[in-house]
C-alpha positions as CSV (number, residue, x, y, z in Angstrom):
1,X,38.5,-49.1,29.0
2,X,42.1,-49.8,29.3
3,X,44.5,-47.4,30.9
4,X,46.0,-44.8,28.5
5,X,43.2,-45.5,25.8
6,X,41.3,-42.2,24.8
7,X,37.3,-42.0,23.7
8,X,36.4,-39.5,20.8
9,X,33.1,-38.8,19.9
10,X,32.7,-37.2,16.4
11,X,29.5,-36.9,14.8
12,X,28.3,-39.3,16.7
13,X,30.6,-42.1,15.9
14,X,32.6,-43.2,18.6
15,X,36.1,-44.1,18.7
16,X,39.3,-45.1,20.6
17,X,42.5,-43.6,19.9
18,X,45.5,-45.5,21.0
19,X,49.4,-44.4,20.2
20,X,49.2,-42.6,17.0
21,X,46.8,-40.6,17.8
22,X,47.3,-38.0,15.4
23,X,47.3,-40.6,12.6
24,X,43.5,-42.2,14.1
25,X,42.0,-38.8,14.5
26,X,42.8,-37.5,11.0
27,X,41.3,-40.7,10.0
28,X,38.2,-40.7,11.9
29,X,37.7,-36.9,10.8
30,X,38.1,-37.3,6.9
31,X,35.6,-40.4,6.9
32,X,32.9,-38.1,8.8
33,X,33.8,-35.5,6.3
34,X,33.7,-38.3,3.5
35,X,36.6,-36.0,1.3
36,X,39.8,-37.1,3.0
37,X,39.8,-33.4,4.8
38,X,37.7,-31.4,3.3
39,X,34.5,-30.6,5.7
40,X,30.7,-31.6,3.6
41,X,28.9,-29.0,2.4
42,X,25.1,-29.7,3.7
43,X,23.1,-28.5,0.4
44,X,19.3,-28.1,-0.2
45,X,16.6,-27.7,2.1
46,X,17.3,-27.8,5.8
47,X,15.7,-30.9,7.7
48,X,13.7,-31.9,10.5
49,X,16.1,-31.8,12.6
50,X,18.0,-29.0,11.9
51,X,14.7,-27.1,11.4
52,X,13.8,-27.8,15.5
53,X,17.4,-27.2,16.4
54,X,18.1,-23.3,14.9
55,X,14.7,-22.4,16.3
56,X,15.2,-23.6,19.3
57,X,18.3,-22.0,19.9
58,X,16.8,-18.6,18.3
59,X,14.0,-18.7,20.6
60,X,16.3,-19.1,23.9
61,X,18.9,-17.1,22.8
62,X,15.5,-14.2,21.8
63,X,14.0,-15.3,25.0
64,X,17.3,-14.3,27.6
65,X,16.8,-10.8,25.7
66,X,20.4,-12.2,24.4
67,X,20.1,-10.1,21.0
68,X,23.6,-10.6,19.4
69,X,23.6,-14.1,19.8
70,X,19.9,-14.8,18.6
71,X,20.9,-12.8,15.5
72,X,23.8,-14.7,15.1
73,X,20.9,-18.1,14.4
74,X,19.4,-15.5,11.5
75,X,20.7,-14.8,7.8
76,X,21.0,-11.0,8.1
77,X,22.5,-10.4,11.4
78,X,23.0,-7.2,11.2
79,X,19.2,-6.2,10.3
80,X,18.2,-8.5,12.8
81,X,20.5,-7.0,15.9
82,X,18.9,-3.8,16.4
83,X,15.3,-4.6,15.9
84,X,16.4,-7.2,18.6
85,X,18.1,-5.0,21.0
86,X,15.1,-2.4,20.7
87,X,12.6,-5.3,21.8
88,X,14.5,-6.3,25.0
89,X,16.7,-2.7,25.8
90,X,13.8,-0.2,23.9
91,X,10.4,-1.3,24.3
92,X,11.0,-2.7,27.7
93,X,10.0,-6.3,27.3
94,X,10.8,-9.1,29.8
95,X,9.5,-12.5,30.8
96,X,9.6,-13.7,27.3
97,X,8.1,-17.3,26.9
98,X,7.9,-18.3,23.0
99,X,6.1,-21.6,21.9
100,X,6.7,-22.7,18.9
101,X,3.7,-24.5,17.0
102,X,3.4,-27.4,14.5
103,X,6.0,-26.5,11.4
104,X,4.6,-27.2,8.0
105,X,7.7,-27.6,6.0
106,X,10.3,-25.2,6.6
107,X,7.7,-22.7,8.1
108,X,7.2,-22.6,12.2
109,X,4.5,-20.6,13.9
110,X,5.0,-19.7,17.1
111,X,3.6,-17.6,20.2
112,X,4.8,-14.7,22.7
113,X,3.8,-13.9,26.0
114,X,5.5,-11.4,27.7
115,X,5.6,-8.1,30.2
116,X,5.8,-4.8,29.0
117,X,7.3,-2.7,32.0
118,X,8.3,1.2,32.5
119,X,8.2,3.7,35.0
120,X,6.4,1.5,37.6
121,X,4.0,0.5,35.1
122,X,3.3,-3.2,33.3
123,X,0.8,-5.2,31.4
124,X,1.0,-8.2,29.9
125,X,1.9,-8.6,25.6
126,X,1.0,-11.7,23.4
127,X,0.7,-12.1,19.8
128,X,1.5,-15.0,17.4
129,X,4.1,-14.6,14.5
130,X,6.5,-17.0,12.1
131,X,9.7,-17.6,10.9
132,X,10.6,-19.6,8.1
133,X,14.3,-21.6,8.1
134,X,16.4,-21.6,5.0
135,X,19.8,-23.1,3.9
136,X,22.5,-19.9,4.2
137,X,24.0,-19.1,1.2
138,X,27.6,-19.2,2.4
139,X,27.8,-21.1,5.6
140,X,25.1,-23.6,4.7
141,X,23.8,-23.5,7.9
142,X,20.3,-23.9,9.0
143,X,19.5,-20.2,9.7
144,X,16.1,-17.9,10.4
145,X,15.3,-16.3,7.2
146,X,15.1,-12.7,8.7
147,X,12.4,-10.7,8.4
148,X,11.3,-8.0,10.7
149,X,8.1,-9.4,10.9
150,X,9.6,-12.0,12.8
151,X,10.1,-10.0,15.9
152,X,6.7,-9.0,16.0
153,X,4.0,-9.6,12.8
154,X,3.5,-5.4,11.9
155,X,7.3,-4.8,12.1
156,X,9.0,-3.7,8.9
157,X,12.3,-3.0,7.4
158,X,13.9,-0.4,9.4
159,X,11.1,-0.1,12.0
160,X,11.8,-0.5,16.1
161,X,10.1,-0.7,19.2
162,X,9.5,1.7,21.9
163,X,8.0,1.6,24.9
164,X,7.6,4.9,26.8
165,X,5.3,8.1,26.8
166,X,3.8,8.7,23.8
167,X,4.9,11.3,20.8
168,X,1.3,12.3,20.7
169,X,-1.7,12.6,22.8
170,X,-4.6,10.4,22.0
171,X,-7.3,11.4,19.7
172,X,-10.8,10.5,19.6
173,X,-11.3,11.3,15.8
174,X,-15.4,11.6,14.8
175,X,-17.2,11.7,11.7
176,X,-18.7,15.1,10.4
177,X,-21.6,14.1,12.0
178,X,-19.9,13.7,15.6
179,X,-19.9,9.9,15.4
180,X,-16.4,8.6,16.9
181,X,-14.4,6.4,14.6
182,X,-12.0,3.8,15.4
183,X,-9.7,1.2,13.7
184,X,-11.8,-1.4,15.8
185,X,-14.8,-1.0,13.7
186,X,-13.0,0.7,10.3
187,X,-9.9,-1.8,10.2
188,X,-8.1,0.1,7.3
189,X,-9.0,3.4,9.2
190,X,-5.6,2.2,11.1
191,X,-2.8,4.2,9.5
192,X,-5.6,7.1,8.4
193,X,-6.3,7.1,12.7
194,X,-2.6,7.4,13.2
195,X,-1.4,9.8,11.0
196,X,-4.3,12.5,12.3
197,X,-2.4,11.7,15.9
198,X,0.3,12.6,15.0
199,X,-0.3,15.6,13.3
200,X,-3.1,17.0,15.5
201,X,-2.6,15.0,18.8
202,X,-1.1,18.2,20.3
203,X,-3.8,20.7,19.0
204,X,-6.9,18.3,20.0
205,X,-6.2,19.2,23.5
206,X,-5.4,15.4,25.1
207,X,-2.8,14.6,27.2
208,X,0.1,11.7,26.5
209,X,-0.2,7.8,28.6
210,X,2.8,5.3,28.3
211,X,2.7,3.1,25.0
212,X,4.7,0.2,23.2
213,X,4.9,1.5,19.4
214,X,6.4,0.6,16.5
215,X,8.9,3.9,15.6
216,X,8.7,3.4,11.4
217,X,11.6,3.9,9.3
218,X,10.2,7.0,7.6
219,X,10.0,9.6,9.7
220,X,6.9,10.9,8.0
221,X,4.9,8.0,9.2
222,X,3.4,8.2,12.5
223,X,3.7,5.8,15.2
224,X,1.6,3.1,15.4
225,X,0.5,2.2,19.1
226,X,0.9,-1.6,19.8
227,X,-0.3,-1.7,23.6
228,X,-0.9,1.2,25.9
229,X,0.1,0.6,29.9
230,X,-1.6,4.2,30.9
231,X,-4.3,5.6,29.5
232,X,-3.8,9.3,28.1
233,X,-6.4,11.9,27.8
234,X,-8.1,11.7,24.5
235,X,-8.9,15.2,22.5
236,X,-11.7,15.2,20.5
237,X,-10.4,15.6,16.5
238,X,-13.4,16.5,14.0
239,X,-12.9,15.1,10.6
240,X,-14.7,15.6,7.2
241,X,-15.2,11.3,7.1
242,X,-19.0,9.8,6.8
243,X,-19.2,7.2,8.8
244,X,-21.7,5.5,6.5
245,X,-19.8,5.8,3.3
246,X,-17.0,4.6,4.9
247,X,-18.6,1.6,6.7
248,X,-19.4,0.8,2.3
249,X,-16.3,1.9,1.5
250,X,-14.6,-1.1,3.7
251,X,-17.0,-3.7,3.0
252,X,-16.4,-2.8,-0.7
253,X,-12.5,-3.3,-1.0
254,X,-12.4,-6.3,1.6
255,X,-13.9,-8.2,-1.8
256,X,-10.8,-7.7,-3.8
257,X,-7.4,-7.6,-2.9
258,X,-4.8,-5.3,-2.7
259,X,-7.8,-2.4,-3.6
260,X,-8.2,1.1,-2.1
261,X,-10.8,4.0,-2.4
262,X,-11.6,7.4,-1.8
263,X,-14.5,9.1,-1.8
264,X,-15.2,12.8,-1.5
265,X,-17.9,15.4,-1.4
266,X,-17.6,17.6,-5.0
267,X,-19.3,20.6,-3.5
268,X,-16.9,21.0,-1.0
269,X,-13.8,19.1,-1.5
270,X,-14.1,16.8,1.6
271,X,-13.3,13.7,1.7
272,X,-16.1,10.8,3.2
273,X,-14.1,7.4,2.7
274,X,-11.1,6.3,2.6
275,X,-10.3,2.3,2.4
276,X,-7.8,0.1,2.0
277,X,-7.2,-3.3,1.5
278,X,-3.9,-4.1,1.6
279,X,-1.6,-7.6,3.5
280,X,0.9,-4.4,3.8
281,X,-1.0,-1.8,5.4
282,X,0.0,0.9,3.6
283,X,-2.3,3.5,2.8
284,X,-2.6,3.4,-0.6
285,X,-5.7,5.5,-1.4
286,X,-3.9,8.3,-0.5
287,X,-0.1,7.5,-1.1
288,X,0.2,5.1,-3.9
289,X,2.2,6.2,-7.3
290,X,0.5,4.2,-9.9
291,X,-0.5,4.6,-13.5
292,X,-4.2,5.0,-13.9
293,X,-4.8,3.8,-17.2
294,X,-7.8,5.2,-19.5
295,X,-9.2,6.9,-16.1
296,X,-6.7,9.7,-16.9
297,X,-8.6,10.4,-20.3
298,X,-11.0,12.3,-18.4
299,X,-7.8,15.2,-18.2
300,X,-6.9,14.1,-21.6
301,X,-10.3,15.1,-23.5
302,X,-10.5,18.2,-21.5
303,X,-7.0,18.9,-22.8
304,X,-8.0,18.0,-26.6
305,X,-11.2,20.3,-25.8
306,X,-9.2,23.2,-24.2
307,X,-6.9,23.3,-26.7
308,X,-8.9,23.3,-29.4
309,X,-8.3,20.2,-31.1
310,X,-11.5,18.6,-31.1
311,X,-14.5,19.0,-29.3
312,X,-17.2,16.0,-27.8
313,X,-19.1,15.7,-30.8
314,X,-15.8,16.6,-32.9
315,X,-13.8,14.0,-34.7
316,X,-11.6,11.2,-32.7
317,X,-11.5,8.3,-35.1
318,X,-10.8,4.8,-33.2
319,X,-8.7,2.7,-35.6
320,X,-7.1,-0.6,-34.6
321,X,-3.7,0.5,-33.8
322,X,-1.9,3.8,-33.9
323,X,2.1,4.3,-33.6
324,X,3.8,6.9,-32.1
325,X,7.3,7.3,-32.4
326,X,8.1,3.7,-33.7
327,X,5.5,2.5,-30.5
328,X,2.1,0.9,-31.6
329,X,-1.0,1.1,-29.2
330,X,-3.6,-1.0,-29.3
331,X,-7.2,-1.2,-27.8
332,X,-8.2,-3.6,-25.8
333,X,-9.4,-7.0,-26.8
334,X,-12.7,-7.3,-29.0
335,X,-12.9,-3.6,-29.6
336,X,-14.1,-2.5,-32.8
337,X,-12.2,-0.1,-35.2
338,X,-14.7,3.3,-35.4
339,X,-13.0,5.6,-38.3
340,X,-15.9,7.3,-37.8
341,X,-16.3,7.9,-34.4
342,X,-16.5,10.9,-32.0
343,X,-14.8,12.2,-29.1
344,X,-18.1,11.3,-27.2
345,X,-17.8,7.5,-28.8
346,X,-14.2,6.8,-28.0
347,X,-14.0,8.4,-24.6
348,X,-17.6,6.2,-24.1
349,X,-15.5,2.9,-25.7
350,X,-12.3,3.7,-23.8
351,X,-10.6,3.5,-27.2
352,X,-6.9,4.3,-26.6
353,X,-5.9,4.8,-30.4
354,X,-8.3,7.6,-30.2
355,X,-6.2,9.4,-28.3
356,X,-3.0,8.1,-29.2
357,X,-3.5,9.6,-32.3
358,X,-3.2,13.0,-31.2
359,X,-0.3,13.1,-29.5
360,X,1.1,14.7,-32.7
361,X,-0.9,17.9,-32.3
362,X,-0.6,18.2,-28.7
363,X,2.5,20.2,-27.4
364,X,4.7,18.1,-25.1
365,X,3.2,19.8,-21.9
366,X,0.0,20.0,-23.0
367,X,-1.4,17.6,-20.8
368,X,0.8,18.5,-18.0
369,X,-0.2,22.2,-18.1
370,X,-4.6,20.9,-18.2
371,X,-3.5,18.6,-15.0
372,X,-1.4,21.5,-12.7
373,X,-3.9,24.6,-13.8
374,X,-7.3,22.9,-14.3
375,X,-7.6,19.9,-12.0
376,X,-4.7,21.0,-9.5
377,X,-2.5,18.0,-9.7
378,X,1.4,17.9,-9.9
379,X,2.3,20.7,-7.8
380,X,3.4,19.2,-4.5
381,X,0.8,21.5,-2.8
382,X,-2.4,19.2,-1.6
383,X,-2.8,19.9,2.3
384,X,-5.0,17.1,3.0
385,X,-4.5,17.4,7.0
386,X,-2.3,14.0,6.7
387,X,0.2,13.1,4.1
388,X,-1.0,12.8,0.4
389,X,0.5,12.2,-3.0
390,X,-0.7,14.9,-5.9
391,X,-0.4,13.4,-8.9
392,X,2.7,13.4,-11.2
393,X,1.9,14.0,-14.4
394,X,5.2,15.1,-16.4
395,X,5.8,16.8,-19.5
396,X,7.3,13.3,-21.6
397,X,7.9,13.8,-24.7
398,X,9.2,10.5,-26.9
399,X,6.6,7.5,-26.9
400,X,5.6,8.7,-23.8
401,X,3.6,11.5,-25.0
402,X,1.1,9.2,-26.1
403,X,1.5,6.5,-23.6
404,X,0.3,9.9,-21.3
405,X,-2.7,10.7,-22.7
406,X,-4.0,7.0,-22.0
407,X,-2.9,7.0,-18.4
408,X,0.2,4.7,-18.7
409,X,3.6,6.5,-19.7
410,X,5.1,8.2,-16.7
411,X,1.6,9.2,-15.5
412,X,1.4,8.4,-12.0
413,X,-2.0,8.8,-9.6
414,X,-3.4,7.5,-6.3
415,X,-7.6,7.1,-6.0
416,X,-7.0,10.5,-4.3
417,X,-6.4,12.2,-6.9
418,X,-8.5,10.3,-9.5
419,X,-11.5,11.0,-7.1
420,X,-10.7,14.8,-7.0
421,X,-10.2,14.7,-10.9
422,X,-14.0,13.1,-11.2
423,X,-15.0,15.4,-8.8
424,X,-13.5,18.7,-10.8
425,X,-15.2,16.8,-13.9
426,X,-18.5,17.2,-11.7
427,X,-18.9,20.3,-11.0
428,X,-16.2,22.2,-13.2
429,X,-14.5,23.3,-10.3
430,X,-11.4,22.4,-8.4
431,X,-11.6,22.0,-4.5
432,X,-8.6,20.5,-2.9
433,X,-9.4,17.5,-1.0
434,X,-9.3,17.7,3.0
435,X,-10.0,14.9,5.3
436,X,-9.1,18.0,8.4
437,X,-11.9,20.8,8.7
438,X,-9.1,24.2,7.1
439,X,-10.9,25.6,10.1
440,X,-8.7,23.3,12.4
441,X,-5.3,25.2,11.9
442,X,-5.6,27.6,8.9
443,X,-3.7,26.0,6.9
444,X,-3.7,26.9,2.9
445,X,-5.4,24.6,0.5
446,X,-4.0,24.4,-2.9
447,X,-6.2,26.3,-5.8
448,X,-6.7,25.4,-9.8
449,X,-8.7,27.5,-12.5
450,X,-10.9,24.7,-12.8
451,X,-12.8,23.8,-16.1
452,X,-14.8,26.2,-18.3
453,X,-18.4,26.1,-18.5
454,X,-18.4,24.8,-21.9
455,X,-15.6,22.1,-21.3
456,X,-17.6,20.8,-18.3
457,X,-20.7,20.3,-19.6
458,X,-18.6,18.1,-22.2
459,X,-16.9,16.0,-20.1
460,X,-20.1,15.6,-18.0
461,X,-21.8,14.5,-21.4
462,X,-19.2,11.9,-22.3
463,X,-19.2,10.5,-18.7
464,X,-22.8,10.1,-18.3
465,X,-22.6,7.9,-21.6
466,X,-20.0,5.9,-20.7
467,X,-21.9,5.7,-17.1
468,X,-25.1,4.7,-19.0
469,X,-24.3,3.1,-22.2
470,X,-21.0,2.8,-22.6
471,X,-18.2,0.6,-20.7
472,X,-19.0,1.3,-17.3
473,X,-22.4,1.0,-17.6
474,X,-22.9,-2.1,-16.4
475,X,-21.8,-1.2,-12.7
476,X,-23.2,1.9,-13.0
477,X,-26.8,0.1,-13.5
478,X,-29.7,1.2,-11.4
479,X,-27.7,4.2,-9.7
480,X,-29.7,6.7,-9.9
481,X,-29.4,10.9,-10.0
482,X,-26.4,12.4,-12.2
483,X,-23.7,10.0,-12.9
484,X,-21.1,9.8,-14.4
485,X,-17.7,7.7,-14.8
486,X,-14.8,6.4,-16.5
487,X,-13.4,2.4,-16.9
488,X,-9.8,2.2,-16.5
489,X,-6.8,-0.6,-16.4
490,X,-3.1,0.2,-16.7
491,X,-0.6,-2.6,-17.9
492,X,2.1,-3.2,-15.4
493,X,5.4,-5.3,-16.5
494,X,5.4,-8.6,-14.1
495,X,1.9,-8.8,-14.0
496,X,-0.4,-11.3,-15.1
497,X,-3.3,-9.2,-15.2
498,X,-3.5,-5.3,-15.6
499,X,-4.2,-3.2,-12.6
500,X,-7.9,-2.2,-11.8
501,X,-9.1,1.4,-12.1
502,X,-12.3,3.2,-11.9
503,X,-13.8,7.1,-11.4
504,X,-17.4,8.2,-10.9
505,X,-19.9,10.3,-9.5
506,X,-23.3,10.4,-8.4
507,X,-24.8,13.8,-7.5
508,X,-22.7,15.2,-4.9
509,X,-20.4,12.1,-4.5
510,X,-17.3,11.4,-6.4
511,X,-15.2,8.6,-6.0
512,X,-12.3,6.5,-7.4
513,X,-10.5,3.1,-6.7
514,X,-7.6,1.0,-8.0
515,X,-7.1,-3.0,-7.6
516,X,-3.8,-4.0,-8.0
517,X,-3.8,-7.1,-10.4
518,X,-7.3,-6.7,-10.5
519,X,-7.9,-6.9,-14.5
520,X,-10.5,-4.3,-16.5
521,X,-12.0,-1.4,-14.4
522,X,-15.0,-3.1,-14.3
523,X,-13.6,-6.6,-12.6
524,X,-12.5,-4.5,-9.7
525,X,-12.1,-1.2,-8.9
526,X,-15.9,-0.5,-10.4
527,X,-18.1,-2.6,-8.2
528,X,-16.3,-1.0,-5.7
529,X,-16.9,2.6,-6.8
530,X,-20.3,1.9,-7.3
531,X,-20.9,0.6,-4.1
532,X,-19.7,3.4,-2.1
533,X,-21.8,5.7,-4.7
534,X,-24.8,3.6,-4.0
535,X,-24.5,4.2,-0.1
536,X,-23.6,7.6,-0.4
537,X,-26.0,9.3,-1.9
């Protein structure tokens, strides 16, 4: 190249500029940007090669422990800093070495091998996890679609890491028979396992090692333990669990998804299962706030019976609709109008017009009033020996006083709580779950009236029909002893299908589950109620 003569490369188009060189660079730059000077906008799905490059650069910029800069390659930097800065300046963790794998589309998988170090002590990390790479909304650059989960496959929003000596001793948690219990052979015993740590870690009488642990946004969830580099001292922590119904109780809900169950002992109140199914984790048996459909007309004919209204072999007619308030209810598909019918014959049917049709004699808190003082629900006051939700069943009035009574409305309940209400239908008392022997720390257990003699002996009536002829008796079949039970489903907006619920007992077992999406009670959440009846009795 001549002297004075000037190479540009732009874009990957090469150039020489001689004299004007204003003049050639403006024109090299508008026909790269193809507008006369305004810059492209890339639009649609990020390629190939914009795909390899932002991950590439994310992955070295992740890998230097860098945190501002790798966020900078993500579309939520400033989610994605911290949870960063925790992995490299909080949990400890050096030597990173990430290798991506095959992409399918704009989806890379990719592996971590690392060193967890503190106080003198390290051990080696790995794990897979994936990012996805999108077009950014503003900048239309290729970016990291951020997701806690990125940083490490259990993380969610607003959870860190932490590497240092635990908040809790280690437990070793048995069964009521002394038989030890782990998340290794009960998988969704996971977040049950950790909670009891936390709460009880101290009491148990162990003594704290050195973990890596994902610190969760809410401070009422316990830590969950990722990799331990020194062994504590585990205390022994008794629980009320049965390792055989449990062992059911998981192999039941890993057939449907997004399911949960509980299953306790009526006599006593303790619980013997607790399983969950769930891509989230989250403990649903216990915490979820979901309507329960026709299950909740267990409380409903109790509260039609206690209040005088109408009595099991009293009149509840079952037409095909029935408005409320300018709201019509309907029953469900191929149900046949019964003007005739009992209480006995609707509760048996699950007809919700039945009910619907009384929400004109029943006061506005009726239902509320049968569900705080008879079956203890609603009050905020269920020491379980980990976190719980009670029940919320509100005094509506509007549509909702008859959208109540069938378990939708603003009637909200977790398996928990419908296995306690089966339970209290059972035996005609109420005994406040526990999964923690009351022994353990004293605490006080929430009390309710409980049913009547005479109300009882109804209810148990109505749901040994339904468990034997009416519309859970199909699952039900060829369990033997007392039973009883109740079908469930409760519409959700959004969902194609209805979710799953279902109560029962079995002599001195009572259980309940729930299947999200999971259609009638008896698609779902009843095969897996009667499985864990079956093995538990």
């Amino acid at each position: 190249m001549r002297k004075g003569a000037k190479a540009a490369i732009i874009g990957g188009v090469c150039t020489v500029l001689v004299g004007g060189a204003g003049y050639g660079a403006y024109n090299v730059l508008a026909a790269v940007r193809g507008d006369g000077g305004t810059p492209a906008v890339r639009t649609g799905p990020p390629t190939k090669d914009e795909i390899k490059d932002t991950t590439g650069k994310f992955f070295a910029a992740w890998e230097k422990g860098e945190s501002v800069t790798a966020a900078s390659y993500t579309n939520d930097s400033a989610d994605a800093e911290p949870v960063l800065t925790s992995f490299t300046d909080v949990a400890h963790i050096k030597d990173v070495r990430i290798t991506p794998g095959t992409a399918t589309g704009a989806t890379v998988p990719f592996s971590v091998k690392a060193t967890v170090s503190y106080d003198g002590k390290s051990k080696p990390l790995a794990y897979r996890s994936s990012l996805k790479i999108v077009r950014g909304e503003t900048t239309h650059r290729a970016l990291v679609d951020w997701q806690p989960s990125v940083v490490h496959p259990e993380l969610r929003r607003g959870d860190t890491l932490s590497t240092g000596e635990a908040a809790s001793p280690p437990i070793e948690a048995v069964d009521r028979n002394g038989k030890v219990l782990t998340k290794e052979k009960y998988p969704s015993l996971g977040p049950v396992l950790d909670e009891l740590r936390s709460r009880y870690g101290d009491k148990a009488g162990g003594t704290p090692g050195v973990e890596l642990v994902i610190r969760h946004a809410s401070q009422e969830s316990a830590d969950t333990t990722l990799l331990t580099l020194a062994e504590g001292k585990a205390g022994k922590l008794p629980t009320t669990l049965d390792a055989r119904v449990q062992a059911a109780a998981e192999t039941a809900v890993t057939k449907y998804a997004e399911s949960s169950v509980v299953a306790v002992k009526p006599s006593t109140g303790e619980v013997l299962a607790v399983a969950n199914n769930r891509v989230d984790g989250f403990n649903a048996a216990f915490l979820g706030e979901l309507a329960p459909g026709s299950t909740m007309k267990i409380i409903s004919a109790a509260t039609l019976i206690d209040t005088g209204l109408t009595t099991s072999t009293g009149p509840a007619p079952c037409p095909p609709t029935a408005t409320w308030q300018s709201q019509t209810f309907s029953n469900l598909e191929g149900l046949k109008p019964d003007l005739n019918a009992t209480l006995s014959d609707s509760f048996a049917r699950s007809c919700n017009t039945a009910f619907v049709k009384y929400a004109d004699s029943v006061q506005v808190d009726s239902l509320t009033k049968e569900a705080e003082d008879r079956f203890g629900l609603g009050r905020n006051n269920w020491k379980v020996g980990i976190p719980s939700f009670d029940g919320r069943v509100p005094a509506s009035g509007g549509p909702d006083t008859a959208a109540n009574l069938i378990g939708q409305g603003q009637v909200q309940m977790s398996p928990l709580n419908m296995a306690s209400v089966a339970a209290t239908a059972s035996t005609g008392a109420f005994r406040q779950p526990v999964l923690v022997p009351q022994k353990l720390d004293g605490r006080e257990l929430a009390t309710a009236k409980g049913l009547s003699a005479g109300t009882a002996a109804q209810l148990q009536a109505m749901m040994n029909r339904t468990a034997t002829s009416g519309s859970a008796a199909g699952v039900m079949s060829g369990l033997s002893g007392r039973i009883g039970a109740k079908t469930g489903s409760a519409e959700v907006d959004g969902q194609s299908k209805s979710n799953s619920w279902f109560a029962g007992y079995r002599d001195d077992i009572a259980a309940a589950a729930m299947a999200q999406d999971g259609g009638h009670g008896v698609d779902a959440a009843g095969p897996i109620v009667a499985t864990v009846l079956r093995n538990g009795g």
